[in-house]
N, C-alpha and C positions, 0 to 999 in steps of 0.2 A: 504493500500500500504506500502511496506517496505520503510521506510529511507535510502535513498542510502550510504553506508559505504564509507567515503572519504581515496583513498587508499593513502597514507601521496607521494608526488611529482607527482601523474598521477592523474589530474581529467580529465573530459570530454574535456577540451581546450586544456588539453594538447594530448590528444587520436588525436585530428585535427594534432597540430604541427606537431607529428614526422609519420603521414601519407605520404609525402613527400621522408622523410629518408627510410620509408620499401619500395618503391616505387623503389629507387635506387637499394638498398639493394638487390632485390629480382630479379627486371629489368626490362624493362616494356613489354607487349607483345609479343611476335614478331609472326609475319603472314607467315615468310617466312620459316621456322623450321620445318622440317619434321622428323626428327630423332631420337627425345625426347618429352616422354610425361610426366614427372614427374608430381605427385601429389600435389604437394606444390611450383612450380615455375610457374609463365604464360608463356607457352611457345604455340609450334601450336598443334593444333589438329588435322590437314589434311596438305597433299602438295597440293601446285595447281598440276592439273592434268600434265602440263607439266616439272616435275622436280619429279626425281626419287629418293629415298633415298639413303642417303650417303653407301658406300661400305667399311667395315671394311675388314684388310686385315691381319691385325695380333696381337696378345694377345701379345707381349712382345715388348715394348718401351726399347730404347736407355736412360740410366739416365747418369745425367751428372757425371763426373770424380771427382767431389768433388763438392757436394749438400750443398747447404745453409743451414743449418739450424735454424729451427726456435724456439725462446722459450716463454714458456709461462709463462707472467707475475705471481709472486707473489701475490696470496690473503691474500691481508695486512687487520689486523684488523679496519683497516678504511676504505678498500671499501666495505669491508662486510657490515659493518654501512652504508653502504649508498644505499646497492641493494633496498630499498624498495622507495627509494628517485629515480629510476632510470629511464627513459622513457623505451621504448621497445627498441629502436634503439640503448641506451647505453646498454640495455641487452646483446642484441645480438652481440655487439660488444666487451662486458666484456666476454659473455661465449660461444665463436663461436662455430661453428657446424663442420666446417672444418678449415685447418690450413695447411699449408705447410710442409714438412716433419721436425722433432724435434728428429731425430735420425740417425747416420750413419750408412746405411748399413752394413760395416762391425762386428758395434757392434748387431746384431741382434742374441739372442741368440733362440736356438731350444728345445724345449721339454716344459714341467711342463703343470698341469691342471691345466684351469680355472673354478673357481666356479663360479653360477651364480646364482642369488636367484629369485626364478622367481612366478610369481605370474600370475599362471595360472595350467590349469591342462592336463593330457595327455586327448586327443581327437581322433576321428575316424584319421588314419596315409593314408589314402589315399586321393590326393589334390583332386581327381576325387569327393568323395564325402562332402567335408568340407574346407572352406574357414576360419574356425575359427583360435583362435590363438593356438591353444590346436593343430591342426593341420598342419597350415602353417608354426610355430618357427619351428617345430621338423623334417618335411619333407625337411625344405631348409636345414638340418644341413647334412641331406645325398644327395638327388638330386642334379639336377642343370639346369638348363635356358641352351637354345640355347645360346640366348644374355644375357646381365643383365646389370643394373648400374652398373657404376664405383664404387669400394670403395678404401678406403685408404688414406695416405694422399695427399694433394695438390686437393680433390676431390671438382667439384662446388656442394655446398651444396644447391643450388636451382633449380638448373640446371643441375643432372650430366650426363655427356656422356652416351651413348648406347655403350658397346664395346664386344667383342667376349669372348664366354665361348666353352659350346661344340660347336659352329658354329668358325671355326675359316673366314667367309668371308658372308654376303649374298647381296641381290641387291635383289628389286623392279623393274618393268617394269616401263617405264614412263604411264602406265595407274593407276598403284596401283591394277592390278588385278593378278600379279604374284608373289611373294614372293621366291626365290630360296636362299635355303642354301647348304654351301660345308661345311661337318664335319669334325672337326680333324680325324686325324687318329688316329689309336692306345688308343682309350679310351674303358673301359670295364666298364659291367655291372658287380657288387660283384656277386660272387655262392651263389646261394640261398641258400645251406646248410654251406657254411662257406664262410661267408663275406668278412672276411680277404683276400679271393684267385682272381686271377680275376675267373668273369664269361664269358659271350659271348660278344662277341665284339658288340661292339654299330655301326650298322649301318643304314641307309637309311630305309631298309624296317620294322625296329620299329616304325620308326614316322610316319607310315602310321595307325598304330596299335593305335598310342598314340592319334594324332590328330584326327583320327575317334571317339573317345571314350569322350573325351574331349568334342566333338562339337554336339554327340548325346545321350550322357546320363555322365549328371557332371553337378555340380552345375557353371562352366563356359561357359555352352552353349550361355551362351548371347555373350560373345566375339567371340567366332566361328559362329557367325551365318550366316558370309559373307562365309563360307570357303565351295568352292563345292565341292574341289576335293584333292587329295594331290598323289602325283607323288615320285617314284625310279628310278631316270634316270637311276641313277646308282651308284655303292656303299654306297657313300659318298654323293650323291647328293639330298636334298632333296627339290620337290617343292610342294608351297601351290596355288591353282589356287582359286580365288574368284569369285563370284557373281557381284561384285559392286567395285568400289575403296576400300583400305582397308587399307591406310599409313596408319590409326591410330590403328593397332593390332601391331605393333613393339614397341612399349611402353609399353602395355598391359605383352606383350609378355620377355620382358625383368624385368619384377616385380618379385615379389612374387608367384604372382599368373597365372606365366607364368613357373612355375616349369616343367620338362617334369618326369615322375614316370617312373619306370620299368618294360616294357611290359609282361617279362616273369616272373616277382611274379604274376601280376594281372592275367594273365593267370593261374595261379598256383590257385585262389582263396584266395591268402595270403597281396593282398596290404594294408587292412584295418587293418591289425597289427604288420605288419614287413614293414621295408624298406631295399635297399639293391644296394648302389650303382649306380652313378659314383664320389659322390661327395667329399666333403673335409673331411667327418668324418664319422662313424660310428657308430650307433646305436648296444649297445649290451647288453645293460640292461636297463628297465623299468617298475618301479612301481607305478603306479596310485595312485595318490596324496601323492607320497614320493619323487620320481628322476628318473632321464633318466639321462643315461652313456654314453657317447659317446668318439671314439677311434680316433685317425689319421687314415684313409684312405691310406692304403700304396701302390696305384694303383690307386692315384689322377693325373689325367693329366695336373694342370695346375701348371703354377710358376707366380712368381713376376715381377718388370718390369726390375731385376737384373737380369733373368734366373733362379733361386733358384726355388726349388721345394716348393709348398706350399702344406698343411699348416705350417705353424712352431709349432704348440701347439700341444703337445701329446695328449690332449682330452679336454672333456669338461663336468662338472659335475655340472647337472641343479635340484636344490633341490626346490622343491615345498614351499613356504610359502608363506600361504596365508593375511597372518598377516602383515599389513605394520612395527606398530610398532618393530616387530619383524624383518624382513627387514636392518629396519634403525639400530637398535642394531648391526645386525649381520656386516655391513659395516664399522660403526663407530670402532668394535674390530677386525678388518680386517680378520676375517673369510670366505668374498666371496671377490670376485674382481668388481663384478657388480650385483646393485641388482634391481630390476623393481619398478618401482613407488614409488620412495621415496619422491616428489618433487611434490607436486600440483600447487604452488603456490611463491608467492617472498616472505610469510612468512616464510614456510618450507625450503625454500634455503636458508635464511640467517639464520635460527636455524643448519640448517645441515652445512653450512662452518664457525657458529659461534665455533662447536666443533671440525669441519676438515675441516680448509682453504686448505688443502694439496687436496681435494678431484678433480678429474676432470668436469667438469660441458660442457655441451655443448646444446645449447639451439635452437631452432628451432621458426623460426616465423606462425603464421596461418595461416590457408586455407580459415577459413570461413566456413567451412564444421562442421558439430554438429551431436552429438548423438540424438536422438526423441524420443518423445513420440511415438510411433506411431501407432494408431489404426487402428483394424483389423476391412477392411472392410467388410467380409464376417458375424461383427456380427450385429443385424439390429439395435442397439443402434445408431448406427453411421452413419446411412442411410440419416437421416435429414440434411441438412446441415446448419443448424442454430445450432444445436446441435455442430456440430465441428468449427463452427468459434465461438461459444460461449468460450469453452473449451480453445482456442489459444490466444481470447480475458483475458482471467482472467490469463493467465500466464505472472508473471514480468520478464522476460527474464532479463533486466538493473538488478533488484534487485539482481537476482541470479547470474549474472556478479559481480557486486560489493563486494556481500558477501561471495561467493563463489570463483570462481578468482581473488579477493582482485580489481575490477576494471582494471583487465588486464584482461579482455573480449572483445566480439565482438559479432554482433545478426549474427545467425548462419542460414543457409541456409541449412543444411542436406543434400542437391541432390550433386551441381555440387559445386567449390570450384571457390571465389569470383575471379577468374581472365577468370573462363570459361563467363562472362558475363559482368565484367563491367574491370575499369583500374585503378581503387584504393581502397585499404582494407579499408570498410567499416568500419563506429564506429557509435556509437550509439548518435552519433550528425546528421549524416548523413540524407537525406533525404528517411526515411524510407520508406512511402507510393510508392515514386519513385521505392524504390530497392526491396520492398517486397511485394506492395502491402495493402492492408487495414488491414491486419489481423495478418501476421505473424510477432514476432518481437515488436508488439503494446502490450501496458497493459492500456484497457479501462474497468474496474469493471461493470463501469452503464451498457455500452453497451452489456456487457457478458450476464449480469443477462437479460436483456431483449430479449435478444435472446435467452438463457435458456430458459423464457418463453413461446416463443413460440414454443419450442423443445418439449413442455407439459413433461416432463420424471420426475419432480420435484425431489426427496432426492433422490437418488440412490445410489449405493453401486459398485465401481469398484477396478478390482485389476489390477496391473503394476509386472510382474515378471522383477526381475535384477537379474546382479549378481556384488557383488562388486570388481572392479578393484582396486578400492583405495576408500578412505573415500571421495572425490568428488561425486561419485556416492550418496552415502547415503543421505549426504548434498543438494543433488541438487533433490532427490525425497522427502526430509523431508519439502522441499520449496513449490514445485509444492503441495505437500497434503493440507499444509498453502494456498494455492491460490486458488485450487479448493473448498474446504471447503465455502467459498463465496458462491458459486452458490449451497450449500447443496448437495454437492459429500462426499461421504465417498470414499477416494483412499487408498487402501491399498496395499504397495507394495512388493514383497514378494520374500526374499531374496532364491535364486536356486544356488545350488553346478555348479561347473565349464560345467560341459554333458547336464545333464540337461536345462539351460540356453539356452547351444547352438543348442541342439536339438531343442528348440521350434522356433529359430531363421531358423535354417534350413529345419525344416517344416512346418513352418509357421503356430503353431497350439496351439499359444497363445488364450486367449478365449477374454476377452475385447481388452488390448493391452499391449505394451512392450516398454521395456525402452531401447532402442538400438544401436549399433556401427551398423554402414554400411559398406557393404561389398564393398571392395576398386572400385572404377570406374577411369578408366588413359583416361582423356580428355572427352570435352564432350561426343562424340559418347560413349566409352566404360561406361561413369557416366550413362547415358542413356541405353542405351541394360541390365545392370548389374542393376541396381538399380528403374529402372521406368517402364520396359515394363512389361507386365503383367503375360506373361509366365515366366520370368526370377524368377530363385532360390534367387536371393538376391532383391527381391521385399520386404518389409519388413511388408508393411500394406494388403499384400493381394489386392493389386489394380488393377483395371481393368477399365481402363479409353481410352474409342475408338478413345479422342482425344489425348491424349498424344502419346498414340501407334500410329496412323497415323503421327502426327509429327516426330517422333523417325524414323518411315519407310523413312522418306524423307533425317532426319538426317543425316541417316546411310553411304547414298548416293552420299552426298553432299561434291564437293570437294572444293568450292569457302569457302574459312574463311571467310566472311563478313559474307556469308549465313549461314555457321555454327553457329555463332554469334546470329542470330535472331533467326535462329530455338531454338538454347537453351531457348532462353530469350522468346520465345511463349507456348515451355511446362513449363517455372517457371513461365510464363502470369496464365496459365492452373491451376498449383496447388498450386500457392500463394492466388488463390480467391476460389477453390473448398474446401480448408480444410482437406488435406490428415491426414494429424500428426501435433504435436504440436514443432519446433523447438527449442532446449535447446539453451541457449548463448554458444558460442562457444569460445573456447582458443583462443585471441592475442598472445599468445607467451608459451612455453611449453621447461621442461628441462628434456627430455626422458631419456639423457644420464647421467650416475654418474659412474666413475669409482676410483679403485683406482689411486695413481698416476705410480703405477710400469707397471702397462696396456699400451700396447705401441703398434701404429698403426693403433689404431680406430677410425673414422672420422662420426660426424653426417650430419644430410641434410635429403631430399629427399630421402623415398626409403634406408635409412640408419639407424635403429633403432634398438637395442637391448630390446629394450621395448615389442615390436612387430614385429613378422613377420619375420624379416631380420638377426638374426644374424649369420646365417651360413656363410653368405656374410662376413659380418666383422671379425667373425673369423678365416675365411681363412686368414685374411691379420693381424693377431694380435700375438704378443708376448709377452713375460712377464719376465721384466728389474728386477729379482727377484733371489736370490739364492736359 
């Protein structure tokens, strides 16, 4: 067993204390919230049947005449000295995720390109077919969501509002089985042959196009799966008629992965390598594993909550490096404005503000949600099920918490995100058996090995495909090989270029198993259709379990939250004792965001990431305080 590494100010008692603090922080449940599904705040999953979703009415707010503003504290070389001394709760309060506005309006200057150092690679460009990040960064940079999070500043970073994009208004029935949108006017599609121009006008009878496509052939068919019908009342009118209740697709729906594409490229047979229009930039140069170019949009329809047309950035220029250390260089000599993954841990941020206290930092608390191991059922190694609670058993999840996230971990759940089931972040004091069951999250050696045993499969030889995000990855499979090696595993795991990786992820045609990010689930229902049922594209292990899917079917259904509650926590009953995958410890706390300090206007949280997924969102709302 590893030595637990004492991280200097957070031990285990102290992981208890400021349990309380994220608790506040974050906010506790609420049952009655139908409007917002974010990923990383407990909020509701479903409306009671009687109470329809709020009705957004218009995209431009009243700001006040002369805004407060807000400033951010000095990183003085003694509180640097002290970030590794700091609970989560002073974390997140030292490097928030959101802040109030720190700029006057009037000073908001217009044009310059942002660089961005990014670390990842280009992937299939249509959302229809790829949920990766190689896909979702690059298509939110030109598309756009009916709805979306809030961004910018004064945004709740745990919490943020649902508010209008291309829909400037919609409304639910009080059943949750109608969905109606009214669309701005005057929004275009880019010309397929020159983007710069408009193309056709965006109306009603695309989303019939879109939302058909989406719901029978896309790797999002799990979210569409309540959608029976979808209606052109009339121009501007669009509705979605359901099978079942379905408040919880308006969160789904306003993500990342609620992007709407452009009907008439896919029609063209061109969406899987072009994009084209309505959104804030444009795409007009891309080289695989070098950069993506992208332009202002000058046929953007939306503005700011001044009026002002956005974006303010003349473009944005996204250079591939896959090299952290390289990364961190390129920031430190101010060569990009924001670079991806510099920051694993409270080691690496107090070496990175040890050289540049000036740097921006905004930190993010956890979900509880974990990357997995996660074996493929279809292969028959895996069949036994002593074999897989063997395997779960020899993993030190705490150890690799401690050594790996310096003791800012947490035992990680992979499915649903700890507020879909219980009402306080879990730590690894916690009463585990209770929250996870016998298997997952435990590291009992004797117990492994004897149920090895009776797995008969004795020395074997397995391989784990990744791909490295950051040297976290590396780290945390160079552990699990150390822990499997016990029960005479040879795990080798095998390092896959950015396509590759993702391909196997997205046809699930890994041969033992794979080390994996899960494909985003917003609330239970959508964690479940997206990630657990058996037909769904973001299944990861290849699972086919007739009780989780009969659960899921009831799930789906279900508009009482108490009941939603139990039903989650009877399919986590289901695959905390069957042994699907083996759950990684998962991040307590995370600093996705680094920017320079001349970057102005970017706010993290929920659904707010430049790391991943989101940053078309935030750069519509960004400027750059720079000559």
């Amino acid at each position: 067993m590893r030595s637990p590494v004492k991280n200097i100010g957070f031990s285990l008692s102290k992981a208890i204390r400021v349990v309380p603090a994220i608790a506040v922080v974050l906010g506790l449940l609420s049952l009655a919230c139908a409007s917002a599904e974010p990923t990383a705040a407990p909020v509701a999953t479903t409306a009671p049947a009687a109470t329809a979703a709020p009705v957004a009415t218009t995209a431009v707010d009243t700001a006040p005449a002369t805004p407060a503003l807000y400033v951010r504290p000095d990183m003085t070389p003694e509180i640097v000295a002290s970030i590794s001394n700091m609970t989560i709760t002073e974390l997140l309060t030292t490097f928030p995720a959101s802040f109030p506005l720190d700029f006057d309006p009037d000073s908001i200057k217009r044009g310059g390109i942002l660089r961005h150092a990014a670390n990842l690679d280009i992937s299939n460009l249509d959302p229809k077919r790829s949920a990766a990040k190689g896909t979702s960064t690059f298509v939110i940079m030109v598309y756009d969501n009916l709805v979306e999070y809030e961004q910018g500043p004064g945004r709740n970073p745990s919490n943020p509002a649902i508010v209008p994009m291309m829909a400037e208004s919609w409304e639910f029935n009080d059943a949750g089985t109608k969905l109606t949108f009214q669309l701005n006017e005057g929004m275009y599609w880019s010309d397929l042959d020159d983007p710069f121009q408009k193309g056709p006008e965006i109306v009603a009878e695309d989303f019939i196009y879109i939302f058909t496509q989406f719901r029978d052939d896309s790797v999002q068919s799990g979210n569409y799966r309540t959608l029976e019908s979808i209606e052109a009342p009339s121009k501007y009118t669009v509705v979605l008629n359901f099978s079942t209740p379905s408040f919880w697709i308006l969160p789904f729906m306003a993500s990342k992965d609620g992007v709407m594409f452009n009907p008439h490229l896919d029609k063209a047979g061109r969406a899987d390598r072009e994009t084209r229009g309505p959104g804030p930039f444009i795409l007009f140069e891309a080289k695989k594993s070098i950069a993506m170019q992208f332009k202002r949009n000058p046929n953007h329809f939306s503005k700011d909550q001044w009026g002002n047309a956005l974006p303010y950035l003349d473009g944005i220029s996204f250079t591939v490096v896959p090299d952290q250390g390289t990364r961190i260089a390129m920031m430190r000599t101010g060569k990009v404005d924001h670079a991806e993954n510099l920051v694993g841990n409270v080691r690496g941020l107090t070496a990175l503000l040890g050289t540049n206290p000036e740097f921006q930092v905004m930190a993010n608390p956890g979900s509880g949600t974990s990357w997995s191991f996660s074996y493929q059922m279809n292969n028959p190694i895996f069949a036994d099920i002593n074999v897989r609670r063997a395997l779960t058993l020899a993993y030190d999840g705490v150890g690799a918490s401690n050594v790996v996230a310096l003791g800012y971990g947490m035992p990680g759940d992979t499915k649903f995100a700890w507020w879909d089931w219980t009402f306080e972040p879990p730590t690894w004091d916690s009463d585990l058996d209770a929250l996870y069951g016998k298997y997952h999250n435990h590291y009992d050696v004797p117990a492994a090995k004897e149920l090895w045993a009776k797995g008969g499969l004795g020395d074997i030889t397995l391989t784990i495909p990744l791909y490295t995000y950051g040297q976290y990855i590396l780290d945390t499979a160079a552990l699990l090989v150390a822990d499997w090696r016990e029960l005479g595993i040879t795990l080798k795991p095998q390092s896959q270029d950015y396509s590759a990786f993702n391909a196997l992820l997205q046809q699930r045609t890994a041969k033992d198993m794979i080390f994996a990010w899960q494909q985003q689930g917003y609330g239970p229902v959508g964690t479940a259709l997206v990630k657990l049922y058996s037909t769904s594209p973001g299944n990861r292990e290849n699972l086919n379990d007739p009780i989780i899917d009969g659960l899921i079917d009831q799930l789906a259904v279900e508009g009482d939250p108490a009941k939603v509650r139990s039903l989650t926590q009877q399919i986590r009953d289901q695959y905390n004792d069957q042994i699907y995958w083996t759950a990684s410890y998962a991040n307590a706390i995370s600093f996705a965001i680094v920017l320079q300090p001349w970057v102005k206007g970017v706010r993290g949280g929920e659904f707010s990431s430049l790391t991943a997924y989101y940053p078309g969102k935030l750069y519509r709302h960004t400027w750059l305080d720079r000559d």
